[in-house]
N, C-alpha and C positions, 0 to 999 in steps of 0.2 A: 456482594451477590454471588459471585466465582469466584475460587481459591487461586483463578488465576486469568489473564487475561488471554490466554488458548482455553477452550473449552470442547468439552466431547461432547457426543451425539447425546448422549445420555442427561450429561448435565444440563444442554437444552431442553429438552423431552421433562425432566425433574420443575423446570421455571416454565412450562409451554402456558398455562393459563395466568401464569402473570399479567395483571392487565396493563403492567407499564411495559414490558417485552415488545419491544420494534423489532423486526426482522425485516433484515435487507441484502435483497440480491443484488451485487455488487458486480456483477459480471460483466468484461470488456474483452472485444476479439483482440489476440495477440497479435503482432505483425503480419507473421504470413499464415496465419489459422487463423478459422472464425468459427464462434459456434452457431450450434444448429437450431435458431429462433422459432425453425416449425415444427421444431418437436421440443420444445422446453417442459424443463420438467424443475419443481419451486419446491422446495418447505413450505406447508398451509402455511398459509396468513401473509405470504412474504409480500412486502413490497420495491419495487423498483428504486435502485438507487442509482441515476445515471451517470457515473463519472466522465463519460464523454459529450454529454450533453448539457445540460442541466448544472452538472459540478466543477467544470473547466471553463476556463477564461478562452475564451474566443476572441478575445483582442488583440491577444498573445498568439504570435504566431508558430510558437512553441507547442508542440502536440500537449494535449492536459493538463498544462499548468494549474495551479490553485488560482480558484474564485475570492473576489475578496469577501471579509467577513460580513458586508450587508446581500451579497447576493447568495453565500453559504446561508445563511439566515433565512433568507424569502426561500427559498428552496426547502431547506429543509424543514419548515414549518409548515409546508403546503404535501409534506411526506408525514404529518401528524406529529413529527416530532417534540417532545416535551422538554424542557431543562430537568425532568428525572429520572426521561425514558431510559431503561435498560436496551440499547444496542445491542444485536450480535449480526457480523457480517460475517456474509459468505460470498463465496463463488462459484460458478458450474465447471470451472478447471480441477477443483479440489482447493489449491492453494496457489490464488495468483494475482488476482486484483484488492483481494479484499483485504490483506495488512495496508495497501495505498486505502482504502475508505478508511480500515481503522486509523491512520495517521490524522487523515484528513480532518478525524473527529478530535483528534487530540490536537492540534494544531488550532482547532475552532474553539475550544475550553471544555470539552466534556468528555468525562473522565468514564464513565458506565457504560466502556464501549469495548465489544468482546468478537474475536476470532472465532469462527466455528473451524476446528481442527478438517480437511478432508472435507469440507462444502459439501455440496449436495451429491458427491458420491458418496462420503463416509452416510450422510444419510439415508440415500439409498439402498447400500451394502448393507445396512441394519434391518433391512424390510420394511424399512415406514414408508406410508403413504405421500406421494406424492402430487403437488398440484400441478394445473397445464397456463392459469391465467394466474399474475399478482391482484393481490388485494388493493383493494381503493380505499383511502384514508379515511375515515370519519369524523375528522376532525383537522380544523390545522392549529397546528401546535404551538406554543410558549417558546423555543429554543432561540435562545442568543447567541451567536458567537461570539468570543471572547478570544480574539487574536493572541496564541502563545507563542510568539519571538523566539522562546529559545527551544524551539520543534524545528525553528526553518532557516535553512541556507539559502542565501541569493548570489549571484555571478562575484557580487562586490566582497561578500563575506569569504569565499574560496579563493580571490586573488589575494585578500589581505592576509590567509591562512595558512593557503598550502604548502609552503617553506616552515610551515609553524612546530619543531618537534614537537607541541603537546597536543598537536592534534594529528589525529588517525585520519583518512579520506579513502573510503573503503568504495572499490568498485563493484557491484552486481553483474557488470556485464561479461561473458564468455572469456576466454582466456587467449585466444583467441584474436577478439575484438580488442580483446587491451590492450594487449603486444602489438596491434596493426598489421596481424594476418590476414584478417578476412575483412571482407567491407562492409562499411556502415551498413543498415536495410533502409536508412534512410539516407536521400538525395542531398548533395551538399555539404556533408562533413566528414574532414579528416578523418585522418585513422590516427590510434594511438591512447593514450592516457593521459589525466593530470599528471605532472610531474610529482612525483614521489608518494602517489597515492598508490592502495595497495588492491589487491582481485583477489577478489571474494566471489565466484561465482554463484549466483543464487539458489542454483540447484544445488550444490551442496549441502545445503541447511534443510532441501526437504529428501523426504523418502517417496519415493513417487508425489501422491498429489496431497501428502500428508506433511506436518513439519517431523524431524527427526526427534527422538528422547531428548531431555532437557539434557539430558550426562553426555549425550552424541555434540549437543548444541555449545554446552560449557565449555567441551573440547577445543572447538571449532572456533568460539569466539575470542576464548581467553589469551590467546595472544597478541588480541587489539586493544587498544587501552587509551589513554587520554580521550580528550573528548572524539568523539564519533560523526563525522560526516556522512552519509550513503549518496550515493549517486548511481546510476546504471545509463541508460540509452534517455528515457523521457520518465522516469521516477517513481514505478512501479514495480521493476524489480528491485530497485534499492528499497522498497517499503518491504518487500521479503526479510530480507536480510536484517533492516533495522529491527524490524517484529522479533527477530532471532534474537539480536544482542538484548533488546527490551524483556524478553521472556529470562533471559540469565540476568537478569540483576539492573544493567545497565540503563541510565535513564538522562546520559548526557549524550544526548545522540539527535542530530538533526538530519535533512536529508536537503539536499542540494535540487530543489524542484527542477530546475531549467534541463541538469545533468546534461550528457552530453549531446543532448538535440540543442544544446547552447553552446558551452564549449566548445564541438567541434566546428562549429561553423567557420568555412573557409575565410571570408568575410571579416570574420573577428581575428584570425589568426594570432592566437591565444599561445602560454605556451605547450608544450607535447611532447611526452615522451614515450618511444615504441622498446 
């Protein structure tokens, strides 16, 4: 459908009357910023895709962990989802939540599921029309999940790994944060790193709210290699990053959900290096 799994304004605008085309606003308040829900502003037709409500395990007392595959299922059949809908997410930061949706869909088995480069700023910087309410599904949908295992890391795969030279264990988080300069934003965990895992911070890989050129992004990635880990704070900015290495070529790349709203916990005392 797209030449590639980043797509511009345009090449949505080219698919907008597709009638298998889902669009979903994927947007979640960052730690200490929250966006402004009384003045929202949607791509027509969009509909809500709740990653903190609706899409996160609430049992888990892990901030947004992944839901398992029958409740990714009931959810997103009830957002009209189909096993041939065309995906494309976005978010109102530009580029923040929504490579974590795109994961989430590959991680559940469906592959038709595409980034909008610049969210609904790049679209509103184009002059297109903007809506103020999402759309209600007309339908609920066919979509199965289909658990793909080798999308996802858990606390057990990262202790048996991370001494492992053919695996890479790439950090999102600040540089900062990983060294154990500055503190957690959350309550209760150490500072510092997995041991021998490396920092990647996730702004790097964009240009403001956009990702950077693929030849910017090649640069960037090409010195990580064996299989690919991502982790950051709670597994969201790690889905940056992984989206990064995914768009160069890369496709042996999991991400560590728990990250370090797991790891660090005083409690586990795991081990860490600053």
């Amino acid at each position: 459908m797209f030449k590639s799994a980043l797509i511009t304004v345009d090449e949505l605008k080219a698919q907008f009357n597709n009638p298998k085309l889902v669009l979903l606003d994927c947007s979640i308040d960052k730690v200490n910023e929250s966006l402004d829900d009384k003045e929202v502003k949607l791509i027509p037709n969009s509909i809500f895709f709740d990653i903190e409500k609706d899409f996160s395990d609430h049992d888990n007392p892990l901030p947004h962990t992944l839901v398992n595959p029958e409740t990714f299922t009931h959810h997103a059949q009830k957002l009209g989802i189909d096993s041939d809908s065309i995906i494309v997410v976005y978010d109102r930061w530009g580029i923040y939540s929504s490579p974590r949706a795109w994961w989430m869909f590959k991680v559940m088995g469906h592959q038709q599921v595409y980034v909008l480069n610049g969210g609904i700023i790049a679209w509103e910087d184009g002059g297109n029309e903007v809506f103020r309410e999402y759309k209600i599904p007309g339908h609920k949908g066919n979509f199965e999940a289909l658990f793909d295992q080798s999308l996802y890391a858990d606390i057990n795969y990262i202790l048996e790994n991370y001494q492992n030279e053919k695996v890479d264990v790439i950090d999102a988080r600040s540089d900062k944060r990983f060294f154990g300069l500055a503190p957690e934003p959350r309550k209760g965990l150490r500072s510092g790193h997995i041991p021998n895992s490396k920092n990647l911070p996730f702004d790097l890989v964009l240009d403001k709210d956009k990702y950077k050129s693929l030849a910017e992004l090649n640069e960037i990635i090409s010195p990580l290699s064996n299989q690919q880990i991502f982790t950051c704070g709670s597994g969201i900015s790690a889905s940056i990053i992984a989206f990064a290495s995914y768009l160069t070529g890369n496709q042996n790349l999991k991400i560590y959900d728990g990250s370090w709203s797991e790891w660090g916990k005083e409690e586990l005392n795991l081990p860490i290096e600053k």
